[in-house]
C-alpha positions as CSV (number, residue, x, y, z in Angstrom):
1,X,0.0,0.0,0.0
2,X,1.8,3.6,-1.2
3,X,-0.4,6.3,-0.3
4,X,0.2,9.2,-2.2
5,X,-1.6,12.0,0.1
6,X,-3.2,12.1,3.3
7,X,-6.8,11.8,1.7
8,X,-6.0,8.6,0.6
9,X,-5.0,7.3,3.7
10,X,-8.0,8.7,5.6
11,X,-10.3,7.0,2.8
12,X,-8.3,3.7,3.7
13,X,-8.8,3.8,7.3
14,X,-12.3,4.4,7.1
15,X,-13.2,1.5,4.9
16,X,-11.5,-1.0,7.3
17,X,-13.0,0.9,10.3
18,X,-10.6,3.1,11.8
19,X,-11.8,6.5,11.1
20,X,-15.0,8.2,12.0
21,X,-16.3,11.5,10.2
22,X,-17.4,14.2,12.4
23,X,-20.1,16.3,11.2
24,X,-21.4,19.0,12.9
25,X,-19.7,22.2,13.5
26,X,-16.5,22.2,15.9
27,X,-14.7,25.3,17.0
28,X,-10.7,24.9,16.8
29,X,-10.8,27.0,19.9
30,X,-10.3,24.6,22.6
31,X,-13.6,22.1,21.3
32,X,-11.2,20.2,18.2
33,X,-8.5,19.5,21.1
34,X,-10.4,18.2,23.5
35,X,-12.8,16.1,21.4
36,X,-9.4,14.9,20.2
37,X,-8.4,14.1,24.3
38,X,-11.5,12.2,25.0
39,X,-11.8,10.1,22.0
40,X,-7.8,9.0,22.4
41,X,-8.1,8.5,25.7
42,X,-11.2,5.9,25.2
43,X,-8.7,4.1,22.4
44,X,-11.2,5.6,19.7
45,X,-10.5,6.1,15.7
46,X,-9.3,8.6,14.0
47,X,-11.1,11.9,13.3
48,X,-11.4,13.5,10.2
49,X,-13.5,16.8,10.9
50,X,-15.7,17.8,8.1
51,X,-17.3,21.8,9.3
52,X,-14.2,23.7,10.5
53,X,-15.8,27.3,12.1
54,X,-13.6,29.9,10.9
55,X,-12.2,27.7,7.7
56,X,-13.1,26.2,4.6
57,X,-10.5,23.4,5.0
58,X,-10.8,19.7,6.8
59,X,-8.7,18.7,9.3
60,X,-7.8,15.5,10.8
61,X,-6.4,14.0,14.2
62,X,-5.9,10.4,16.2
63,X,-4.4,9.2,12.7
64,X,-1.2,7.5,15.0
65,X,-3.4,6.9,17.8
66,X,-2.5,3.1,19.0
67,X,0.1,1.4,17.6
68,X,-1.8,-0.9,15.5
69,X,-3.3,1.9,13.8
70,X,-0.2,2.6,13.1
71,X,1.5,-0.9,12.1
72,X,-1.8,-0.7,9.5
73,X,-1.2,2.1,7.8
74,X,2.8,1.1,7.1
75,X,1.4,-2.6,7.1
76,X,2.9,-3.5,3.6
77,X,6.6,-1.7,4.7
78,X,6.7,-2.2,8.2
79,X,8.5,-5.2,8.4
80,X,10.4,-4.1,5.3
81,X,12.2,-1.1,6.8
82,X,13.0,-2.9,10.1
83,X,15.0,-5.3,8.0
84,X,16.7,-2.3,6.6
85,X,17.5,-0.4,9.5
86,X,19.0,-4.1,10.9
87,X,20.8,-4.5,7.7
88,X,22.4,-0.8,8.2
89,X,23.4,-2.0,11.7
90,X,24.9,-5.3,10.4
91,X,25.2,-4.9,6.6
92,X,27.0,-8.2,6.5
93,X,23.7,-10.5,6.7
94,X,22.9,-8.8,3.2
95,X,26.0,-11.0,2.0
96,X,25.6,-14.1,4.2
97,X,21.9,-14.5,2.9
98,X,21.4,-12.7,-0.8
99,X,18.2,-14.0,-1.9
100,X,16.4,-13.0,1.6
101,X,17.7,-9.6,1.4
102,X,16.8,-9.0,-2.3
103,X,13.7,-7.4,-1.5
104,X,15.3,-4.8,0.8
105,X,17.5,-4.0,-2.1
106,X,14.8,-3.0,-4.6
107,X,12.4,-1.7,-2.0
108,X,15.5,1.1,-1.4
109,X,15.2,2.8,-5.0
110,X,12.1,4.4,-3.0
111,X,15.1,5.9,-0.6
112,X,15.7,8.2,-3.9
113,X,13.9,11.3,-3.5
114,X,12.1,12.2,-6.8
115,X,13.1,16.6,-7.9
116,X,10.2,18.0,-10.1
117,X,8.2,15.9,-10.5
118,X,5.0,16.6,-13.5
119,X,2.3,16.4,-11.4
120,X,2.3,19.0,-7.8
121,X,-0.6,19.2,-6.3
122,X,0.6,21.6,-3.3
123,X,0.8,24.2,-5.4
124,X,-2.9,24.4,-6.8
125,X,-4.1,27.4,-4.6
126,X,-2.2,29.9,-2.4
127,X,-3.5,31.0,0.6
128,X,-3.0,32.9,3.3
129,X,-2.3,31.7,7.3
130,X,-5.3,33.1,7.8
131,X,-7.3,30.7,6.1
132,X,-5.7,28.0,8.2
133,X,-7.2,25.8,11.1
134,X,-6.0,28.0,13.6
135,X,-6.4,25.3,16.3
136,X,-5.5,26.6,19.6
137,X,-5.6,23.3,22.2
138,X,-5.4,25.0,25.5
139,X,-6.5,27.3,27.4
140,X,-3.0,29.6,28.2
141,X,-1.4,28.4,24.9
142,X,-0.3,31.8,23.7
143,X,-2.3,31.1,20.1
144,X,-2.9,28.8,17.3
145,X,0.1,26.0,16.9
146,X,1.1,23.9,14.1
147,X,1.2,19.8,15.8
148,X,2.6,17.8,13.3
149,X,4.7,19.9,11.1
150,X,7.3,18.7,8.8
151,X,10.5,21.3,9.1
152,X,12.2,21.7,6.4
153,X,15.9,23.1,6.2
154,X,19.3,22.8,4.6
155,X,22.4,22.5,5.0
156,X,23.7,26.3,3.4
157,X,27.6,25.2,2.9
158,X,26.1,21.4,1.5
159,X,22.5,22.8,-0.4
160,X,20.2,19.5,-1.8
161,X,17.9,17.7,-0.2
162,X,19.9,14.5,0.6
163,X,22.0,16.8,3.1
164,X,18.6,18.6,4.5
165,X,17.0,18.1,7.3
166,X,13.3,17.0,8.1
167,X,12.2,17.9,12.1
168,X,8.8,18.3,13.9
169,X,9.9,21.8,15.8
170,X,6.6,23.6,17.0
171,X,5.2,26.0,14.8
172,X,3.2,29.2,15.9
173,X,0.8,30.8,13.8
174,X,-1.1,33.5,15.9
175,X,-1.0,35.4,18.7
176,X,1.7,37.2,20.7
177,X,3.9,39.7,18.6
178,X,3.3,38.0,15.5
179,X,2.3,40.3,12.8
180,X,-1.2,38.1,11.3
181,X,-0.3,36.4,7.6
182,X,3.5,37.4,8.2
183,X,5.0,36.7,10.9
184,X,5.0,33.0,12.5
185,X,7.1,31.7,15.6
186,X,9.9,28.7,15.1
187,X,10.6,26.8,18.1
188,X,12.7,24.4,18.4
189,X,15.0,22.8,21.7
190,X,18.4,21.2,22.1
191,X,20.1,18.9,20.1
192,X,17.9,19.6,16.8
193,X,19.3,19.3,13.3
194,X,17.8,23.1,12.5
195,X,20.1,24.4,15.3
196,X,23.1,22.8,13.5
197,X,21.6,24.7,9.5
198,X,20.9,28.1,11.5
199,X,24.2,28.3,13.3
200,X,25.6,28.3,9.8
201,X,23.4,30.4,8.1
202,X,24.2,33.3,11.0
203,X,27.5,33.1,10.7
204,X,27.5,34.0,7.2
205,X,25.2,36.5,7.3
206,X,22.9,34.9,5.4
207,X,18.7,34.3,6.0
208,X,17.8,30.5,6.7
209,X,15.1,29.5,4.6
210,X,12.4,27.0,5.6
211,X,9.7,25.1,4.9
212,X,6.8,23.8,6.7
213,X,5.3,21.1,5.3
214,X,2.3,19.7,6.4
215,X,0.4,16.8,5.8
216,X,1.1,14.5,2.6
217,X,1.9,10.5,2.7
218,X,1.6,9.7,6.4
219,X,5.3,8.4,6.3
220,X,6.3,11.8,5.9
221,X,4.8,12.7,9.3
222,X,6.7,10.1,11.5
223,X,9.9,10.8,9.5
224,X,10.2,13.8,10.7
225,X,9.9,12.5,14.4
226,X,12.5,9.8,13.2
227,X,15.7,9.6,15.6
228,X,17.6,8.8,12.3
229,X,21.4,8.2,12.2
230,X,23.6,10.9,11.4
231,X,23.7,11.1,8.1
232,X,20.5,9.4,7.2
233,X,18.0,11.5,5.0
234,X,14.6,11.6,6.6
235,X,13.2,12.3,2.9
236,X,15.0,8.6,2.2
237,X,13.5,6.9,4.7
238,X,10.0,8.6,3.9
239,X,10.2,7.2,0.3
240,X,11.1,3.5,1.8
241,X,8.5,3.7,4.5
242,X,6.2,4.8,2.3
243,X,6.8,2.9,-0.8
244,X,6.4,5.8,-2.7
245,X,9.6,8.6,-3.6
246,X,9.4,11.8,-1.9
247,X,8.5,14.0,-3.9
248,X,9.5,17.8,-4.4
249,X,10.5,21.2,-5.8
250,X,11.6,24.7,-5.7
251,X,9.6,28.0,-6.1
252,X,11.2,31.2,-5.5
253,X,14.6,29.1,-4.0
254,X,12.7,27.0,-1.8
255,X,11.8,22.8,-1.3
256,X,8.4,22.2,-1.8
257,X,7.4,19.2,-0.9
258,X,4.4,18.3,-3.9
259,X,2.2,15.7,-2.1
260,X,1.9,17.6,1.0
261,X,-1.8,19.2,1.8
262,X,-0.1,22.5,2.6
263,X,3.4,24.4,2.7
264,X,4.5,27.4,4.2
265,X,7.8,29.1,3.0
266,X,9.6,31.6,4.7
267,X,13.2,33.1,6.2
268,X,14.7,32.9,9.6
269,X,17.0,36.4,9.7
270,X,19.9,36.3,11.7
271,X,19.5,37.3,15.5
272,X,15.7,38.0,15.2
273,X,13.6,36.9,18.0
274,X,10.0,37.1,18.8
275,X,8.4,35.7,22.3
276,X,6.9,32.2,21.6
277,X,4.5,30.4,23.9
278,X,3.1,29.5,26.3
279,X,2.2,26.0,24.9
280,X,0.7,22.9,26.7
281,X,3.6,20.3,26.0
282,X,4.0,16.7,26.1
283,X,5.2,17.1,29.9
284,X,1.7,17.8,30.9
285,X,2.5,21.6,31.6
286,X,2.7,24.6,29.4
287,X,5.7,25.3,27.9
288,X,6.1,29.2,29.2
289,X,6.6,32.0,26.4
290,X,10.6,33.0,25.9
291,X,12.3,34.0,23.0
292,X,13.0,32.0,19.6
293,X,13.5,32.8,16.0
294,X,10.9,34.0,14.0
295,X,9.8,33.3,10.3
296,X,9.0,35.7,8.2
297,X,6.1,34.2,5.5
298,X,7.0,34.0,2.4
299,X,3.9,31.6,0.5
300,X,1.7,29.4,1.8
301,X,0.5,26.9,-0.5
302,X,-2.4,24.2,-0.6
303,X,-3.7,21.1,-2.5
304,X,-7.3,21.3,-3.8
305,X,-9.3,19.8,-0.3
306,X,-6.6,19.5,1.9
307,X,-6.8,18.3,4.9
308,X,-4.7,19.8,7.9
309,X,-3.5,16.9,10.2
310,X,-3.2,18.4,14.2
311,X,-2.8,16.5,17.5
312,X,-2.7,17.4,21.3
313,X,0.3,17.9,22.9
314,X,-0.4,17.0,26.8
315,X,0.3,14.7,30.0
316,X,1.2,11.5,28.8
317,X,0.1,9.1,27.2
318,X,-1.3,10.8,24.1
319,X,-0.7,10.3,20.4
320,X,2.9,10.8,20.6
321,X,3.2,7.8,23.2
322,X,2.1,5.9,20.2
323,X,4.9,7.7,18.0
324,X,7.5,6.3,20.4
325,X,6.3,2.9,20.9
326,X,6.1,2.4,17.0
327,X,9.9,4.1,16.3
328,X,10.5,1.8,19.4
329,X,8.9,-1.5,17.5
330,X,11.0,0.1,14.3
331,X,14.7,0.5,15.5
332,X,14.3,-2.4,17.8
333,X,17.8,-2.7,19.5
334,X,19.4,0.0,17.3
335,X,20.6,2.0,20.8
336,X,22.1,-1.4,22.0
337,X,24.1,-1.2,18.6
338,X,25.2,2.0,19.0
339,X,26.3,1.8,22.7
340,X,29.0,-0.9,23.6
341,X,27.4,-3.3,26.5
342,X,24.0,-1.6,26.4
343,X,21.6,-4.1,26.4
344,X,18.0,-1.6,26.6
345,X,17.0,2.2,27.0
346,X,13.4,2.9,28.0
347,X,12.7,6.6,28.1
348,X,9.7,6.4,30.4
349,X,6.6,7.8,28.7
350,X,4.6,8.2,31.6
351,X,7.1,11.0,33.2
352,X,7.5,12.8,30.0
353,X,10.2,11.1,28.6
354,X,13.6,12.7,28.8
355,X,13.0,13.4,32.8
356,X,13.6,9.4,33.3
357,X,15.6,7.0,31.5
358,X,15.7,3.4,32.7
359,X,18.7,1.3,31.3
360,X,20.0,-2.3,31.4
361,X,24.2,-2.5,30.9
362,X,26.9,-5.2,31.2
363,X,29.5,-5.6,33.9
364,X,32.7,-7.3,32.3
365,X,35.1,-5.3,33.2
366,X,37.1,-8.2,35.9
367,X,36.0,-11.6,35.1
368,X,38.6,-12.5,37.0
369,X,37.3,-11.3,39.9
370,X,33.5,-10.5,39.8
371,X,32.4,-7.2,41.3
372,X,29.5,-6.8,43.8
373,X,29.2,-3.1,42.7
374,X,28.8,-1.0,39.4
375,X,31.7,-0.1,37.4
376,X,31.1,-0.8,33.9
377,X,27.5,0.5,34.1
378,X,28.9,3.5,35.4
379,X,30.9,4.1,32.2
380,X,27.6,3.2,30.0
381,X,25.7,5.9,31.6
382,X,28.3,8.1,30.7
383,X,27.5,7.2,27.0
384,X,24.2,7.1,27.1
385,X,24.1,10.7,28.4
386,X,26.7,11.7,25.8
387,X,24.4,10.2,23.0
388,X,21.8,12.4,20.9
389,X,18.2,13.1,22.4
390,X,19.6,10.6,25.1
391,X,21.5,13.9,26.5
392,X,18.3,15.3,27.7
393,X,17.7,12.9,30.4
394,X,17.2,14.0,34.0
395,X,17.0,10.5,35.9
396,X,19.2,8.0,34.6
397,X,18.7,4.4,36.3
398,X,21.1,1.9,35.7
399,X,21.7,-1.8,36.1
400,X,23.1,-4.8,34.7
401,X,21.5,-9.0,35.3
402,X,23.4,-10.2,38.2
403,X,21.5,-12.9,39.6
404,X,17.9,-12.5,38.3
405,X,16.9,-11.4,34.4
406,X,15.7,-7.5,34.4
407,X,13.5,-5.6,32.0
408,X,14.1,-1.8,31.6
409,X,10.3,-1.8,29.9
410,X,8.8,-3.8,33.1
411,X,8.9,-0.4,35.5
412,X,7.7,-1.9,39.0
413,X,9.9,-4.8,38.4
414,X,12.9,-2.5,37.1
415,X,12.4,-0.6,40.0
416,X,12.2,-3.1,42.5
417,X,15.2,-4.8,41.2
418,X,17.0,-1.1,41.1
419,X,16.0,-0.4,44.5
420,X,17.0,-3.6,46.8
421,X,20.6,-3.3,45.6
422,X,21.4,0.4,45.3
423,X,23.6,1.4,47.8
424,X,22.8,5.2,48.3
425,X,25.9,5.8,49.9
426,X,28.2,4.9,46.8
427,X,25.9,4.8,44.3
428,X,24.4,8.2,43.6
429,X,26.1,10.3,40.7
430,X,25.2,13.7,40.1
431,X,26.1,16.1,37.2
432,X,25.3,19.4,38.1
433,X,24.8,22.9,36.6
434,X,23.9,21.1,33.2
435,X,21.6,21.7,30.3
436,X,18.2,19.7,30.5
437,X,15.4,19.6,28.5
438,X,13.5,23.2,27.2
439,X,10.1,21.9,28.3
440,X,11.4,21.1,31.5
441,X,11.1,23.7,34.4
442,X,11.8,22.3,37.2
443,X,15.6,23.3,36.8
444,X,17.2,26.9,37.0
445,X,16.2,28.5,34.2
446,X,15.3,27.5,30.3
447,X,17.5,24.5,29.8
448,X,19.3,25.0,32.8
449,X,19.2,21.9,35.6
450,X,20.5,19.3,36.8
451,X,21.4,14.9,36.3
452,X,21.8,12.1,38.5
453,X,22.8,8.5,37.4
454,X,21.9,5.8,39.9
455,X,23.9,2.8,39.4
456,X,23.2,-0.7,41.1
457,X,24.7,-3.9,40.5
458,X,25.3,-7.2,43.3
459,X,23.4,-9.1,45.4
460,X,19.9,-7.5,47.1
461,X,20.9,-5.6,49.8
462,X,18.0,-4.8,51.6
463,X,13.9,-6.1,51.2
464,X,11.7,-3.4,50.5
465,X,8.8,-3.2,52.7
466,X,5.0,-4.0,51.1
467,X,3.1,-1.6,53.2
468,X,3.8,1.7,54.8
469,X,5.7,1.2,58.3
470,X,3.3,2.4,61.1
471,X,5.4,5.3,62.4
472,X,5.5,6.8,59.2
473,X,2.0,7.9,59.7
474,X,2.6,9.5,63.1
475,X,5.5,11.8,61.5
476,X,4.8,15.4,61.7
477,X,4.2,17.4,60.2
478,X,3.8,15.0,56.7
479,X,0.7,12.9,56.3
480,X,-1.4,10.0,54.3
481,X,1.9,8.3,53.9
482,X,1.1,5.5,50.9
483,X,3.0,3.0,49.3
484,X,3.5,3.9,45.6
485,X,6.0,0.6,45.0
486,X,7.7,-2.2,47.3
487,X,10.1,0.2,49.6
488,X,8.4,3.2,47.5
489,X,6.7,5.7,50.3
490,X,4.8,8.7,48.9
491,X,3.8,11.5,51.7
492,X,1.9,14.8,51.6
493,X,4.2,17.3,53.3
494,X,3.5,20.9,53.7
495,X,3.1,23.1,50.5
496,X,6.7,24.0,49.2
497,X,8.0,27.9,50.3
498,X,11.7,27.5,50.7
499,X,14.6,25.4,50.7
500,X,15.8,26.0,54.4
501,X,12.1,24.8,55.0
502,X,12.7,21.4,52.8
503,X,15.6,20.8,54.8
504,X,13.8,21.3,58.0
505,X,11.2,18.5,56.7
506,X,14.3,16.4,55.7
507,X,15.3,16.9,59.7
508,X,12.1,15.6,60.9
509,X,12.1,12.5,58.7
510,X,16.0,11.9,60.7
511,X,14.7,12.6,64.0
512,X,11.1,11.3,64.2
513,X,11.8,8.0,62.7
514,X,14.0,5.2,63.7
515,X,16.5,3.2,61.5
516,X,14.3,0.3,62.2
517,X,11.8,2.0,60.7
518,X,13.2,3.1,57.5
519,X,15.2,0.0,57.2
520,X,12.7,-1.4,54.6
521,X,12.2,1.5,52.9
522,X,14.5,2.6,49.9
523,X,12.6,6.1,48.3
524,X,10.5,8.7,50.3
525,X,8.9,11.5,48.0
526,X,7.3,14.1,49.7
527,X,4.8,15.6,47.1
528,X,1.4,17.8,48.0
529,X,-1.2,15.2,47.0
530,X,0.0,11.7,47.7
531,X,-3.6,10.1,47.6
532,X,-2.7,11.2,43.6
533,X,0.4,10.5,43.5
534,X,0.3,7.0,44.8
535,X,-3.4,6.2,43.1
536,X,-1.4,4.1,40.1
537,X,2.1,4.2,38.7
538,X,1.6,6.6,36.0
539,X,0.7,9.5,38.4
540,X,3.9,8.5,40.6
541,X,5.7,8.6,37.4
542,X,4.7,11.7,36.7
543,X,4.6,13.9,39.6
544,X,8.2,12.4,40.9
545,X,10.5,12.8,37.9
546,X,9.0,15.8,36.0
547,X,8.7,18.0,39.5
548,X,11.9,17.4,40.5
549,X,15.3,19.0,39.7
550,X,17.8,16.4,40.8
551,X,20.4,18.6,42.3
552,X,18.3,20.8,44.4
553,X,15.2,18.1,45.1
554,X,17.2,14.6,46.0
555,X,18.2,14.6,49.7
556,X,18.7,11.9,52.1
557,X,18.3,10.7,55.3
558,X,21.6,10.8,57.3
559,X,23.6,12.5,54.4
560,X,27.1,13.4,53.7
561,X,29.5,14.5,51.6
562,X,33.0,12.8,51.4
563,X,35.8,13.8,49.1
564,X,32.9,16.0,46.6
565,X,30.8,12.7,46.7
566,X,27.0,13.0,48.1
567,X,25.5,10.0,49.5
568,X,23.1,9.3,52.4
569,X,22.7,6.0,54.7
570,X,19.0,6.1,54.7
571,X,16.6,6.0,52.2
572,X,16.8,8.6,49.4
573,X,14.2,11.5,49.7
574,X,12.5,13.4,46.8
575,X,11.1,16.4,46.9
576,X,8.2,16.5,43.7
577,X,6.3,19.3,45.6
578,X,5.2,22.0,43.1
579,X,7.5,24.8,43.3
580,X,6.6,28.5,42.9
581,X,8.9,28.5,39.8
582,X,7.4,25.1,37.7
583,X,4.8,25.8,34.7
584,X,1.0,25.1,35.5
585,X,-0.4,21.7,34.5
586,X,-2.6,22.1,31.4
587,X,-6.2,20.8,31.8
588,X,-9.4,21.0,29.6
589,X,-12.2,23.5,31.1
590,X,-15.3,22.0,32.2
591,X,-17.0,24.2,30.2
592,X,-15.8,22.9,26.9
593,X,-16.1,19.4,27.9
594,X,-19.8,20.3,28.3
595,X,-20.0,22.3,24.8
596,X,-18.4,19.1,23.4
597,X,-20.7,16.7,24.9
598,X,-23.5,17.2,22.2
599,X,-20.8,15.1,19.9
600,X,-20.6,11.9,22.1
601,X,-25.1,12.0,23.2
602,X,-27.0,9.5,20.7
603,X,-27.5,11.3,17.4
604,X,-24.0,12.8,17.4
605,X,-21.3,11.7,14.9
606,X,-19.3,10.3,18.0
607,X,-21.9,8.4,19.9
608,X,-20.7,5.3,21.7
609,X,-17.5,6.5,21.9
610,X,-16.6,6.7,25.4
């Protein structure tokens, strides 16, 4: 199956019953997003909106919305590109077995983006931003965003597409500064290909142009969220994924891609800045508004009934959980390749990603004389934090099989396995003053924070207790003390005002409970709800690793510092409070869930859905 716009892939899904037309009015202010939120969260189809107010075009959402929604639309290259990426991680089997790997060979003439091709049907109308979907998804979002943009950008010293660079950067279309039909906002974080084509372009003087594409062949979407090898064209593995060549031009000096629904051209001038934001981001809080480059509009371009694809961007999981657990399914052990003695990496969805990495290593550094305690993990951290998007992560736990088999993508188990070897006086690494993630603000300042790497490797070390030890709920001034995981205590404590105050709390964990009591327990996290917190693992997920700046929120009972080395000989305390500095949580309004309603009563294009 090539699909040759996102039309055709809509029509696709709804004849084998995955999509569902809505037709009654919606308002892109607020009432598309959160239809979108309730019908993902109840594991429904995909949407393809039919009475925009305010537009004359469709637009669509929940296309990636499971997995096997997913697998179907790529269901004829699927397996076909995982045998590639494998073969580009070990192009020897494509000698030992010829015949097998003959397919793979021909299916790769796709990888051959096609220039000019006779037939563009992008470029049938222009338009104006104006005449966009301006879908704004919540309610402090500084305006109307762009979801699932393709960026397009290239290299200004290496021009042509096969040395360009396709990302999914956030794209603002209204509101703030922004001049209407001119002016658009370009945000993008750390470690992104556009940073590497901009740094260029600035220092030459010289305007970056770019091109939003958006829509098209649904392999063009996840190729742009594609943590491809350096090196590796996203348009190239678009044309394999999709079975069909990406195709594209220029107009007035810039790529066009021809099968998308709609482009937007424009320039980035050096050192120009506009504030962008807020945004509700895939952390579950806004992104707040700060400075980043801004676009000036050249064209905007659209095919004849185009469709404008859009998700939500909120607490996990939403449609981009399903992104990463395809790209997962995809690359299968293409991180283990890449590292030396990794074995797995699970960025944990459920706290927003890059806050919390969960790894499995290899200890083989003395044979000879087998270690009870990490060293070669220790050094694999230090690669896995040195490696891409991988950089980004906040919590790093590591481990290697020492006695029992462990699963990074088994959490409870993970942690349990994690947490009755550590030893938190040896075994807690921090790297400090650091950049984090840009949606992350429970550090310092915009990418400014903080890393720990907790390492554990041996024999078990201590049993974790399976219910809350009794004097934890006489100890004042916390209370509702509740077991999260085995050795896992979650407490409400006071509402955060200061640090000497933290450390005060800390001070009554040490003197109002005894080591017999704590002896059981590995992790205390003091947060401001715990009956939420603890109510399943995804809300302790959550709340721990993405309110938390390692450095200034891990403490410990009876702790110390030895030679510049922090450790603590009781259980290790976090404190996910909210802090007056952290972004607000993004939530629907109860008054638009109610406007939406109509949509999901009997007679409404969404009934039963639920």
């Amino acid at each position: 199956m090539s699909y040759n716009s996102l039309e055709s892939c809509l029509i696709d899904l709804e004849k084998h019953g995955h999509l569902v037309r809505v037709k009654e009015e919606v308002d892109p202010y607020l009432e598309m997003a959160a239809i979108h939120l309730r019908v993902h969260a109840a594991g429904g189809p995909a949407l393809l909106f039919e009475n925009v107010k305010g537009s004359k075009f469709r637009a669509a959402s929940n296309i990636f919305g499971t997995v096997e929604r997913s697998k179907f639309i790529f269901r004829d290259t699927f397996k076909l590109v995982q045998q590639l990426i494998e073969l580009k991680n070990n192009p020897i089997k494509a000698i030992q077995s010829p015949i097998k790997n003959m397919r793979t060979g021909w299916a790769a003439i796709k990888a051959f983006p096609l220039k000019h091709p006779s037939h563009k049907p992008v470029l049938a109308n222009e338009i104006a931003i104006s005449d966009l979907p301006l879908i704004q998804h919540w309610p402090k979002d500084g305006g109307a965003f762009v979801t699932l943009p393709q960026v397009y950008t290239e290299d200004i010293d290496a021009p042509g597409i096969m040395h360009a660079n396709l990302g999914m950067y956030r794209i603002q279309l209204t509101g703030n500064d922004y001049i209407l039909k001119k002016e658009i906002g370009l945000h993008y974080q750390l470690h992104r290909g556009i940073g590497v084509h901009q740094t260029k372009a600035n220092a030459k003087g010289l305007p970056l142009k770019v091109s939003c594409f958006v829509g098209g062949p649904p392999a063009h979407t996840l190729a742009a969220v594609m943590p491809l090898p350096e090196g590796m064209s996203e348009m190239a593995f678009a044309g394999v994924l999709g079975n069909r060549r990406f195709r594209y031009t220029y107009v007035d000096g810039f790529a066009v891609s021809t099968d998308a629904d709609f482009v937007i051209t424009g320039e980035v001038l050096p050192g120009e800045l506009k504030p962008e934001g807020p945004f509700g981001d895939h952390l579950g809080y806004y992104s707040l508004q700060h400075p980043f480059p801004l676009m000036h509009v050249h064209k905007v371009y659209a095919r004849k009934n185009a469709i404008w694809p859009f998700t939500v961007v909120g607490r996990p999981p939403q449609e981009d959980t399903s992104f990463g657990a395809l790209i997962h399914e995809l690359t299968g052990n293409a991180i283990a390749k890449e590292i030396p003695g990794v074995k797995e990496v699970h960025a944990v969805d459920a706290a927003g990603v890059h806050p919390l990495l969960l790894a499995v290593g290899s200890e083989r550094y003395t044979p000879y004389n087998p270690t009870q305690q990490p060293a070669e993990i220790l050094t694999i951290a230090n690669h896995i934090l040195g490696t891409g998007q991988l950089s980004l992560a906040k919590y790093l736990f590591i481990t290697a099989e020492y006695d029992a088999p462990v699963n990074a993508h088994n959490v409870p188990a993970f942690m349990q396995y994690i947490l009755e070897r550590i030893d938190f006086s040896r075994d807690v690494h921090f790297y400090t003053n650091t950049s984090i993630d840009t949606l992350d603000y429970s550090g310092t300042g915009l990418n400014k924070g903080s890393k720990v790497v907790l390492a554990a490797y041996g024999k078990p070390i201590r049993s974790l207790c399976t219910e809350v030890p009794s004097s934890m709920h006489e100890c004042l001034p916390f209370y509702n003390a509740q077991l999260a995981l085995p050795g896992v205590v979650v407490i409400s404590a006071p509402a955060y005002s200061s640090e000497a105050e933290t450390l005060q709390l800390i001070e009554c964990i040490n003197t109002g409970l005894s080591e017999d009591a704590l002896q059981n327990v590995a992790l205390i996290v003091l947060c401001d709800d715990s009956g939420f917190t603890a109510k399943n693992l995804q809300n302790f997920l959550w709340v721990t690793f993405t309110r938390s700046n390692p450095s200034h929120d891990i403490h410990g009972i009876h702790a110390f510092v030895e030679h510049k080395h922090w450790g603590c000989k009781g259980p290790l305390v976090i404190d996910a409070r909210i802090k007056p500095y952290h972004a607000p949580a993004v939530e629907v309004l109860p008054e638009t869930n109610k406007k939406i309603d109509k949509l999901f009563a009997k007679g409404g294009s969404l009934y039963g859905i639920e």
